[in-house]
C-alpha positions as CSV (number, residue, x, y, z in Angstrom):
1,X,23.5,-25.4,18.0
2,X,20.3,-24.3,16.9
3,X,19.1,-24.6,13.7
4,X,19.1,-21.4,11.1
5,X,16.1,-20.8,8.5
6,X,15.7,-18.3,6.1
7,X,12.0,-16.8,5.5
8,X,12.2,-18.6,2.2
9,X,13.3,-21.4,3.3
10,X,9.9,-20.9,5.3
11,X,7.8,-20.7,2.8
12,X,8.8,-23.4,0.6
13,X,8.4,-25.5,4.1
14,X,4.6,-24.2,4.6
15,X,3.6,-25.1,1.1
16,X,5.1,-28.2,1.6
17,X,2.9,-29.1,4.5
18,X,-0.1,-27.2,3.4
19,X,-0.5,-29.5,0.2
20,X,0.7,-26.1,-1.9
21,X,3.7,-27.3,-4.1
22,X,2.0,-30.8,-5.0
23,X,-2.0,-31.6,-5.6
24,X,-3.2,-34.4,-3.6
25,X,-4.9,-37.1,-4.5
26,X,-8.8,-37.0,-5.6
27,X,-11.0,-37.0,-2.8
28,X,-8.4,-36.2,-0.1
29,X,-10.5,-33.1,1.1
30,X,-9.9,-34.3,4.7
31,X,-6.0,-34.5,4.1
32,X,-6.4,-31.2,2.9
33,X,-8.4,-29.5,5.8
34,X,-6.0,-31.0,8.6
35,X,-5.1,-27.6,9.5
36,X,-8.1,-25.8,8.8
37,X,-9.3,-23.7,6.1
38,X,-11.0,-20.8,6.7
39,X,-14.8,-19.8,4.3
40,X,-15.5,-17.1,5.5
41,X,-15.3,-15.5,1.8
42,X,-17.9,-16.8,-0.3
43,X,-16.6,-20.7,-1.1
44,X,-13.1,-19.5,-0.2
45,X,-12.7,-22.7,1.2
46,X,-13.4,-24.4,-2.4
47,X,-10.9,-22.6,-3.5
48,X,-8.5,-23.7,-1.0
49,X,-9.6,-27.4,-1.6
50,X,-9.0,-26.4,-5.5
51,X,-5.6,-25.6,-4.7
52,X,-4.5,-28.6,-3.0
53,X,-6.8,-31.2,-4.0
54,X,-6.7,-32.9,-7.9
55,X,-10.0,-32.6,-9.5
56,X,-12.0,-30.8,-7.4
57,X,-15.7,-29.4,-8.3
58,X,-17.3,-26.8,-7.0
59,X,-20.0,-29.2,-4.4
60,X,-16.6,-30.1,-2.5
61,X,-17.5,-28.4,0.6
62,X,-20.1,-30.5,1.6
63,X,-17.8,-34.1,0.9
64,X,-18.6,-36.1,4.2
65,X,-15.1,-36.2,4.9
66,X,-15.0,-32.6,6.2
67,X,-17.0,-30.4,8.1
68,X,-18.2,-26.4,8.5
69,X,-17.6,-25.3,12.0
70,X,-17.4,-21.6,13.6
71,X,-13.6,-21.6,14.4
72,X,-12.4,-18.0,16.3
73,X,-16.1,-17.1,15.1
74,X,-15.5,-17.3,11.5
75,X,-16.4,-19.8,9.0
76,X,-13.8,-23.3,8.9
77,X,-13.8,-26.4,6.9
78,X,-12.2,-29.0,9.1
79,X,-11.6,-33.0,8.8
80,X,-15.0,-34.2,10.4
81,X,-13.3,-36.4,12.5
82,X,-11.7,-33.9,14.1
83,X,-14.4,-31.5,15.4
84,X,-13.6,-31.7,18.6
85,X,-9.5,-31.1,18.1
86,X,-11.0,-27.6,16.4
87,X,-14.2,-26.8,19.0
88,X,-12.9,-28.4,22.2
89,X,-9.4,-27.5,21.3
90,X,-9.7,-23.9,21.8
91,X,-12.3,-24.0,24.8
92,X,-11.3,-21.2,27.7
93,X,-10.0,-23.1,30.7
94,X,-12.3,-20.5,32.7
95,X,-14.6,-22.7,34.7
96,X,-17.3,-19.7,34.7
97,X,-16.9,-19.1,31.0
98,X,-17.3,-23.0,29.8
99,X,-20.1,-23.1,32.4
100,X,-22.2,-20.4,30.6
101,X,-20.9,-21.7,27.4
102,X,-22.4,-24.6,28.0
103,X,-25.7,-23.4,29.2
104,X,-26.1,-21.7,26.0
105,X,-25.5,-25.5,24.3
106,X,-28.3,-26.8,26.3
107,X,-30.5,-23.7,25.4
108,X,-29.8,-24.3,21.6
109,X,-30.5,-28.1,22.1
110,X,-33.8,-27.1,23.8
111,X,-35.0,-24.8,20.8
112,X,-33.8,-26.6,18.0
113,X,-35.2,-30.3,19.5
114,X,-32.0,-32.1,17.3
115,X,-33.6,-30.1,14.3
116,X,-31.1,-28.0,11.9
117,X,-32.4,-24.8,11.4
118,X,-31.4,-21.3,10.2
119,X,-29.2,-19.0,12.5
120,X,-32.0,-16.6,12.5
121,X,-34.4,-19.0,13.5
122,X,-32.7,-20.1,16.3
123,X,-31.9,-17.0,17.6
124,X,-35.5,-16.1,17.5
125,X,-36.5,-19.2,19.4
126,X,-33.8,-18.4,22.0
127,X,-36.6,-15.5,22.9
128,X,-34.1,-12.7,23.4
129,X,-35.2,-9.2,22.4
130,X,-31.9,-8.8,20.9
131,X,-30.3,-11.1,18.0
132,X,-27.4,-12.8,20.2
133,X,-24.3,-13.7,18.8
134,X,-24.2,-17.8,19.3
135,X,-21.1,-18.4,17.8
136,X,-19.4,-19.1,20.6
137,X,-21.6,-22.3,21.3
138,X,-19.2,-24.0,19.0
139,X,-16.5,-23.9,21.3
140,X,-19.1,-26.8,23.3
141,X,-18.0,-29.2,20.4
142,X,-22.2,-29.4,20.4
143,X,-23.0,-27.5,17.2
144,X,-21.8,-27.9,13.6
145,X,-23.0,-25.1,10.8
146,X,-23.8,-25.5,7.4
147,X,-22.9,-21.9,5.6
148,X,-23.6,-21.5,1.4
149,X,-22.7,-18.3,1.2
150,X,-26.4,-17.2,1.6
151,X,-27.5,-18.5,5.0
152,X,-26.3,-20.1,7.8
153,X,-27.6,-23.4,9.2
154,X,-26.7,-24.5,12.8
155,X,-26.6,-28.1,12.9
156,X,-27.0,-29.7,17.1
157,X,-24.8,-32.6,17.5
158,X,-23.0,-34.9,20.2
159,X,-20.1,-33.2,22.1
160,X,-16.7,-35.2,20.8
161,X,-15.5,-37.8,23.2
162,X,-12.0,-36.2,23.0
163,X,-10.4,-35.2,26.1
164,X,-10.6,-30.9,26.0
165,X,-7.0,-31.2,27.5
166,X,-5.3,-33.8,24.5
167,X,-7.9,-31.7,22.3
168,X,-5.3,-28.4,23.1
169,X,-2.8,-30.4,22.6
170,X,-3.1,-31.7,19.6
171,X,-4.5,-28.3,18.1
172,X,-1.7,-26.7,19.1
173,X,0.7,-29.1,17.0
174,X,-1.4,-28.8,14.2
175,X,-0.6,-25.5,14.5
176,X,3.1,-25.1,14.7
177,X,3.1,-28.2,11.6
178,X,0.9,-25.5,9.5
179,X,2.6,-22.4,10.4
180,X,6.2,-23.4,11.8
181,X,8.6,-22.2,12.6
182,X,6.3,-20.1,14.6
183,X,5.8,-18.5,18.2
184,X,3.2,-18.7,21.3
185,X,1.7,-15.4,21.0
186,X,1.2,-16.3,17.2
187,X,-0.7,-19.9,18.3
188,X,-2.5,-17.9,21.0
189,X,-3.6,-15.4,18.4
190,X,-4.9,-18.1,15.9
191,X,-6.5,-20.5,18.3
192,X,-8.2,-17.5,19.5
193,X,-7.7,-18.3,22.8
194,X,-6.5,-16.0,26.0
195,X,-3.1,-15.5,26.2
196,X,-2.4,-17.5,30.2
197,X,-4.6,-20.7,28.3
198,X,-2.4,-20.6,25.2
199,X,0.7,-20.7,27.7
200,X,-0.7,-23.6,29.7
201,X,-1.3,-26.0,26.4
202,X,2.2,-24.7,25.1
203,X,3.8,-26.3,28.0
204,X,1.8,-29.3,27.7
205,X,3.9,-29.6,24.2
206,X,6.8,-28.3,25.0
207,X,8.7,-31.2,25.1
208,X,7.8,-31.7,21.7
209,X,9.1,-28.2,19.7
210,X,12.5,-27.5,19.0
211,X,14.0,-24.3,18.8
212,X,15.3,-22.3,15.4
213,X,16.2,-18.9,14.6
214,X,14.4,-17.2,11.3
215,X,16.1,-13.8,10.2
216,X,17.8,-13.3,14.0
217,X,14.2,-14.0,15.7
218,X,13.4,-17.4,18.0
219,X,10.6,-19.6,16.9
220,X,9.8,-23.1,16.9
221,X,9.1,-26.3,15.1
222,X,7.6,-29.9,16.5
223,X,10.5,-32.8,17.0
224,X,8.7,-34.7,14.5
225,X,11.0,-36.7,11.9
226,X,8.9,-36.0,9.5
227,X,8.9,-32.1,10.1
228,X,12.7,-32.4,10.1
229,X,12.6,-34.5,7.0
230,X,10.1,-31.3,5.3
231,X,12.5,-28.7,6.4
232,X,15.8,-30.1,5.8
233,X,14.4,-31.0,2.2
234,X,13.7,-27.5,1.9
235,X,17.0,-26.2,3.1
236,X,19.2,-28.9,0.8
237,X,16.9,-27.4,-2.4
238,X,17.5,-24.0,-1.4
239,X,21.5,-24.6,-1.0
């Protein structure tokens, strides 16, 4: 029998997981980020450390436990260990795509020499007549940025040793833990990534989700103990 939620039930399950109904601890900014929080909005991401994290001050984006990355082309503060679950993670599976991708990488290795430098400067060493968008170099697990809400750093580093493959993988759980009970075209949508690669990495999980109906509509959560142990805590305060 499959399992029946109600949207609230939802919501008090999201907030669970996203740190929303109880602080963390001091300092657990990487706890925090484990899904991702988007900055694009100046220090929007301090505010969504604020939010889940006890005494936090306003320097809390640049903690050494987390990192700024371009994530869907916006601006992401992410657990630094996990750069390349968020970069490598949603990489196209075209071949011809990753290839240029990846000459780009080498190109912004060339110009910068290891150095971290404004956007703007980079693109202007890149020699093209017309400001390129680089963004997507950060889907080469190669760059990190450094945003303040005034300018834009790009910061060259090592690609991840992560596989790209577990890398989709293991976003895509994070994913359905954030925003279960949820739905592939929703995960496709968020990772950024073409519909027919979103497919592939859902079948690579499949295995793992589990199937529940939210107002008369399919979606799915991971077989995780502890994601049953979030929802059914939810569904016993709600009852």
């Amino acid at each position: 029998m499959t399992l029946s939620v109600s949207r609230d039930q939802v919501l008090r399950y999201r907030a669970r997981v996203g740190h929303l109904d109880e602080k963390l601890p001091a300092g657990a900014f990487a706890a925090a980020a484990w899904g991702g929080l988007q900055d694009t909005a100046p220090r929007s991401g301090v505010l969504s450390l604020h939010v889940r994290v006890r005494d936090t001050k306003p320097d809390a984006w640049e903690d050494p436990s987390i990192a700024q990355i371009w994530f869907r082309g916006s601006d992401y503060l992410i657990p630094r260990e996990d750069v390349g679950v968020f970069t490598l993670g949603s990489q196209p599976r075209d071949p011809e795509v990753v290839g240029r991708l990846e000459k780009l990488a080498d190109r912004v290795e060339d110009v910068t020499k290891g150095e971290v430098l404004r956007v703007g400067e980079v693109t202007k060493r890149l020699g093209l007549a017309q400001q390129p968008d680089i963004r997507p170099v950060a889907l080469t697990g190669r760059a990190l940025i450094r945003w303040d809400a005034s300018n834009i750093w790009l910061i060259p580093i090592q690609r991840p040793t992560i596989d790209v493959e577990d890398a989709r993988r293991e976003l895509a759980r994070r994913f359905v833990h954030w925003f279960g009970p949820t739905t592939l075209p929703a995960m496709a949508r968020w990772t950024g990534t073409p519909p027919r690669d979103a497919r592939e990495t859902w079948t690579g999980i499949e295995r793992e989700l589990t199937p529940v109906e939210l107002e008369g509509e399919s979606r799915f959560i991971l077989t995780v103990s502890s994601v049953f142990a979030s929802l059914s805590k939810c569904l016993a305060e709600l009852f």
